[in-house]
GUBA-449081 format. One record per atom (N, C-alpha, C, O): x, y negated, z; residue number from 0. Coordinates in steps of 0.2 Angstrom, whole numbers, plus 5000, padded with zeros to 4 digits. Each point is the difference from the previous one (the first is absolute). Last residue first. Layout:
<pts>
+------+------+------+-----+
|    X |    Y |    Z |   i |
+------+------+------+-----+
|    X |    Y |    Z | NUM |
...
+------+------+------+-----+
</pts>
This chain:
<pts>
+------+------+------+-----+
|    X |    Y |    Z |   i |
+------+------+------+-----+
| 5524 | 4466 | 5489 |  68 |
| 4997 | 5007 | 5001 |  68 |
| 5001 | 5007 | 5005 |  68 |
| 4997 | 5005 | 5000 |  68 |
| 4997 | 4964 | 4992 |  67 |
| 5006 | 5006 | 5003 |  67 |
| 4998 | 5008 | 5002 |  67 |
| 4995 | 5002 | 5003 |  67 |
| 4992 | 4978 | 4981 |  66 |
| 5000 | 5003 | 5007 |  66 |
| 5007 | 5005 | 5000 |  66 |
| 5002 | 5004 | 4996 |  66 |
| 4988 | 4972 | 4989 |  65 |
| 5004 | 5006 | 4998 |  65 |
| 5001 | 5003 | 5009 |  65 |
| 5002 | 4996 | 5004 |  65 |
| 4982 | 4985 | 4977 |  64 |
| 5002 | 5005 | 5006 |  64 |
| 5005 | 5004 | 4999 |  64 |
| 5001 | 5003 | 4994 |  64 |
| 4993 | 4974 | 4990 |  63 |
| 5004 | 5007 | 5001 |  63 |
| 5001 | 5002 | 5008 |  63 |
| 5005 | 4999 | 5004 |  63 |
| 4989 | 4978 | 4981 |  62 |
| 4998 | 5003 | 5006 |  62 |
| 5001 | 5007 | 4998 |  62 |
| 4998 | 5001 | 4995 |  62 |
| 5005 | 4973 | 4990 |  61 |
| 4999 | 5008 | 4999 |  61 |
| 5002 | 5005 | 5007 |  61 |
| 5006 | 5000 | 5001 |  61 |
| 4984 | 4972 | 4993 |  60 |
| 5004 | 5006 | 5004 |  60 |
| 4999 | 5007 | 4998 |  60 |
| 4994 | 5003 | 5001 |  60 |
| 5002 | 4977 | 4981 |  59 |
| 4996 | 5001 | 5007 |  59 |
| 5005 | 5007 | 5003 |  59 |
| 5003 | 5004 | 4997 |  59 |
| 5005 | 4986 | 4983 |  58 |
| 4997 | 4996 | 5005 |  58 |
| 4996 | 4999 | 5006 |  58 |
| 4999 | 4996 | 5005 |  58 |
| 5024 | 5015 | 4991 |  57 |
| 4995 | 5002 | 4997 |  57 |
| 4995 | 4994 | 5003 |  57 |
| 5000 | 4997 | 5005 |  57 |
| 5020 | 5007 | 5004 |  56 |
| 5003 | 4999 | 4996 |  56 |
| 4991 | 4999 | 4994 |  56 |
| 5000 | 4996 | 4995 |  56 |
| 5006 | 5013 | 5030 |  55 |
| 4997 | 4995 | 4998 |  55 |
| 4999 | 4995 | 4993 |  55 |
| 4997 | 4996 | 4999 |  55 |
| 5001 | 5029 | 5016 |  54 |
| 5003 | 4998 | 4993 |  54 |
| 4997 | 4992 | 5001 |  54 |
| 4994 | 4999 | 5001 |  54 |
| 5008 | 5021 | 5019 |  53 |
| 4998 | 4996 | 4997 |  53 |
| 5004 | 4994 | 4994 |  53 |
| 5005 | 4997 | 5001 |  53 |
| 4990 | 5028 | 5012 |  52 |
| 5006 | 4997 | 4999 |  52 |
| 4995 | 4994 | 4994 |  52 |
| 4997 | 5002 | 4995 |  52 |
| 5001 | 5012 | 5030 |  51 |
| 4997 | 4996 | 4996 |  51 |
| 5004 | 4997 | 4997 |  51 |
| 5004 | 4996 | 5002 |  51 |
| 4994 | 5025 | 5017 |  50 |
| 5004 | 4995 | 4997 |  50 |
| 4996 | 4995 | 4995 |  50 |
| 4994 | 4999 | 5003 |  50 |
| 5006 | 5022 | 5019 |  49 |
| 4995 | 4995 | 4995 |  49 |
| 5006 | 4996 | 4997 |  49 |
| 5005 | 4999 | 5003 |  49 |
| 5003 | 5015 | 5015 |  48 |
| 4996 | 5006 | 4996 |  48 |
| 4996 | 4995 | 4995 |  48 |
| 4998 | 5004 | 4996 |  48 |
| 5025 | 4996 | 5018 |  47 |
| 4995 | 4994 | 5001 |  47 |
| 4995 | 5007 | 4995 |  47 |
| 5003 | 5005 | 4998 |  47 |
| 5022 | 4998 | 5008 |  46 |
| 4995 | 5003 | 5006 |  46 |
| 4994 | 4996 | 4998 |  46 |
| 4996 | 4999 | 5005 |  46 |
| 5025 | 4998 | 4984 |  45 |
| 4998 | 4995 | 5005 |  45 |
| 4994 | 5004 | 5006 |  45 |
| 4999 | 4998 | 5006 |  45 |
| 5011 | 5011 | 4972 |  44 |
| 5003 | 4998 | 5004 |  44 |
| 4997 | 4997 | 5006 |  44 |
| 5003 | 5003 | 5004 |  44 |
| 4983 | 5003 | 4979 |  43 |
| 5001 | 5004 | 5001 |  43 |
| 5005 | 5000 | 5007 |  43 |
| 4999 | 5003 | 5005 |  43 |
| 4994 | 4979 | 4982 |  42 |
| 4994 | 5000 | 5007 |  42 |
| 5003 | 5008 | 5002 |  42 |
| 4998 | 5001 | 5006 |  42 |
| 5015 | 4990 | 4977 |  41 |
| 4999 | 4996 | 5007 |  41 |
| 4995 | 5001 | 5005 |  41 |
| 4999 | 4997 | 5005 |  41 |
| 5001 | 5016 | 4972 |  40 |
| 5006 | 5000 | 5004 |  40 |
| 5003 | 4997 | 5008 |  40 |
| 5002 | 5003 | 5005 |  40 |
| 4976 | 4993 | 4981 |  39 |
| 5000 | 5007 | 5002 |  39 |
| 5007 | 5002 | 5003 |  39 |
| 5000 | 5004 | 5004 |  39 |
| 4999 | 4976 | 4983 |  38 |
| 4998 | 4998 | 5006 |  38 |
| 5000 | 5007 | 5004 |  38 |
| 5004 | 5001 | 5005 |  38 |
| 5007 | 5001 | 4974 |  37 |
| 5003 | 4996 | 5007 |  37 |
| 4995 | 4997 | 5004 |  37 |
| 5002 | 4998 | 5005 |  37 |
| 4991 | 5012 | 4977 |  36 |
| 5001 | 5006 | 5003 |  36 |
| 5005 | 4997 | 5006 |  36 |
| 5000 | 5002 | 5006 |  36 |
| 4987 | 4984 | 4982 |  35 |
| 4998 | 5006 | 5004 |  35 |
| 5002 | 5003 | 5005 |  35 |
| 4998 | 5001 | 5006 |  35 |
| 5013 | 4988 | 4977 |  34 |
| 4997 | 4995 | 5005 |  34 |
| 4999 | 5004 | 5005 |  34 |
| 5005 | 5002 | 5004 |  34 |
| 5001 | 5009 | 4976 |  33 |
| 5005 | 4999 | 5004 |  33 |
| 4997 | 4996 | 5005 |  33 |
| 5002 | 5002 | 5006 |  33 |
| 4981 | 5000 | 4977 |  32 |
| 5002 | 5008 | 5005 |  32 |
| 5006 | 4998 | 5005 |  32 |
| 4999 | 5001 | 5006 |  32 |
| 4992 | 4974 | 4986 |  31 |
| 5004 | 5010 | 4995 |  31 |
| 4998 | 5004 | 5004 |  31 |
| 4999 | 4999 | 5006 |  31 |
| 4989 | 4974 | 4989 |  30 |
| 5003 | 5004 | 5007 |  30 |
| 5002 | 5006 | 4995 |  30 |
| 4997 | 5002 | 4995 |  30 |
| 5002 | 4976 | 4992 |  29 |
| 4997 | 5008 | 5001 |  29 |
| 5003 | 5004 | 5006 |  29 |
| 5006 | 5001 | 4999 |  29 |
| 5003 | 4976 | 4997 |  28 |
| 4994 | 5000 | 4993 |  28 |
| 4996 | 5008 | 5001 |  28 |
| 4997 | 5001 | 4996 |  28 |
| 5016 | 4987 | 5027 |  27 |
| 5001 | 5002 | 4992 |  27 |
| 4994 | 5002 | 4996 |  27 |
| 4994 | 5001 | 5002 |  27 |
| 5013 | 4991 | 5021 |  26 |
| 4999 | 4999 | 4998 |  26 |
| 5001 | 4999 | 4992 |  26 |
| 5002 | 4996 | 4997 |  26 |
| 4993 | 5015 | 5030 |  25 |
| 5002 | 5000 | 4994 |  25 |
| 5000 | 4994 | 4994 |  25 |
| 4994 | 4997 | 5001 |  25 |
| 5004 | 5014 | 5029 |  24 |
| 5000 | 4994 | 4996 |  24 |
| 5004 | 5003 | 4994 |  24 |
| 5005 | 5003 | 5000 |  24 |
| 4984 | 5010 | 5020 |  23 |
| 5006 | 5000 | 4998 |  23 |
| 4998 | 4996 | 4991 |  23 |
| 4997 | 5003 | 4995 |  23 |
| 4995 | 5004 | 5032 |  22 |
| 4998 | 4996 | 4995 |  22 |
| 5007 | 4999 | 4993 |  22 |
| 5005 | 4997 | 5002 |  22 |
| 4986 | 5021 | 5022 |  21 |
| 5004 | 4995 | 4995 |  21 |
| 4997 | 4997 | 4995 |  21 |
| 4995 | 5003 | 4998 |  21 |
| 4994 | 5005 | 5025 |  20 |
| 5001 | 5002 | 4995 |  20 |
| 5006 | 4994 | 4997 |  20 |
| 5001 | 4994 | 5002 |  20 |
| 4995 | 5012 | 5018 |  19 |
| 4998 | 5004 | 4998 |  19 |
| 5000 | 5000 | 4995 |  19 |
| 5001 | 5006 | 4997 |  19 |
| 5006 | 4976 | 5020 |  18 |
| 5005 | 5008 | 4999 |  18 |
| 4995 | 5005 | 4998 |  18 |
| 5001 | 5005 | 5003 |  18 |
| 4991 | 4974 | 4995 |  17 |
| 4999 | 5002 | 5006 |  17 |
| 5005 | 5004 | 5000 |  17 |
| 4997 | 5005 | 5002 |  17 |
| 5006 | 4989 | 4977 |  16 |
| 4995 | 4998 | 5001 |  16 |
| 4998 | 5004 | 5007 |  16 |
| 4998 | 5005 | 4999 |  16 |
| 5025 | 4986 | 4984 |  15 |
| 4996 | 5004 | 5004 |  15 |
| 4995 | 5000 | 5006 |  15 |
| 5002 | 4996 | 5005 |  15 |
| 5010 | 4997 | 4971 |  14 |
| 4997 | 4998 | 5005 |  14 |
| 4998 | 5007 | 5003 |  14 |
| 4998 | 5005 | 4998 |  14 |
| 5023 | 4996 | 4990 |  13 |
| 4996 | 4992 | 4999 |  13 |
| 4996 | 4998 | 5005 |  13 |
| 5001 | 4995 | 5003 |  13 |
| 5015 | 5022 | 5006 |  12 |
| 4993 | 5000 | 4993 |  12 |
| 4998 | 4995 | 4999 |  12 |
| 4997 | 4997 | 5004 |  12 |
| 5027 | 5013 | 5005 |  11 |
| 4997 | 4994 | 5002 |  11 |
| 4994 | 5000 | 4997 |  11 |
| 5001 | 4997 | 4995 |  11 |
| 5018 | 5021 | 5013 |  10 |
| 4995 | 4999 | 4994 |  10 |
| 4993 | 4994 | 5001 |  10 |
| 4995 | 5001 | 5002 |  10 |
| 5032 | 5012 | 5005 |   9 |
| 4995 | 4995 | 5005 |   9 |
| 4996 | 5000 | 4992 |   9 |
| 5003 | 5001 | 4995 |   9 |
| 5010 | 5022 | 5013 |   8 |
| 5002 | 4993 | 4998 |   8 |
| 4994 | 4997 | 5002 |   8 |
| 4996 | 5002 | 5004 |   8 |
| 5006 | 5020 | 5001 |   7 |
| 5005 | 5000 | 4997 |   7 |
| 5003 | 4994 | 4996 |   7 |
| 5005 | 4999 | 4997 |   7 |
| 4986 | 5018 | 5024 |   6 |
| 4998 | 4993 | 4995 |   6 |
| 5006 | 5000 | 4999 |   6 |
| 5006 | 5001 | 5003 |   6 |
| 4980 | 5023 | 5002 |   5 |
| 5006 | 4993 | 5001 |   5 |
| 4999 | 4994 | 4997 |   5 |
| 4996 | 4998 | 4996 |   5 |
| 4989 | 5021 | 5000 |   4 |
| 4999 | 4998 | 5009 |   4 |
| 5005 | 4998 | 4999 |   4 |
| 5000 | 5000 | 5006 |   4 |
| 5000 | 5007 | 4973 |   3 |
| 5001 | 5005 | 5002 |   3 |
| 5000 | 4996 | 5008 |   3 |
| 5005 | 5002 | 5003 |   3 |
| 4996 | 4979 | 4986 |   2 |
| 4998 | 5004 | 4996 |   2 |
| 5003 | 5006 | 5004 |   2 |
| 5005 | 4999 | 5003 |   2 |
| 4989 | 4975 | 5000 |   1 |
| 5002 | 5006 | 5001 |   1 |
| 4998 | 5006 | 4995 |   1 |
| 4995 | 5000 | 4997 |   1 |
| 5006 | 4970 | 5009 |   0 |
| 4998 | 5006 | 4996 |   0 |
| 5003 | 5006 | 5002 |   0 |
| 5005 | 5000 | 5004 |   0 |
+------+------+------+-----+
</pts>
């Protein structure tokens, strides 16, 4: 991860898909703003620009873009 062009530690992503996008695995009753805002976090750090945070907690998949800015 880095922050200000340094690195500052290691940040594993659930999945990461060709090194472009993350995938960033949930399992709770209602993805939050906090989810979110931590995938937009990791894709901020990492240099990656696509994220996807997905809920498996629901019957059918709840799917969430999230783009770095």
């Amino acid at each position: 991860m880095y922050f200000r062009n340094q690195v500052i530690g290691e940040y594993f992503a659930d999945i990461l898909v060709e090194e472009k996008i993350v995938l960033e695995l949930k399992a709770v009753k209602t993805l939050l703003p906090e989810h979110q805002a931590q995938l937009i976090n990791y894709l901020n750090a990492s240099h990656l620009n696509a994220g996807l945070l997905i809920n498996f907690a629901k019957k059918g998949l709840e799917i969430k873009r999230a783009y770095s800015r």
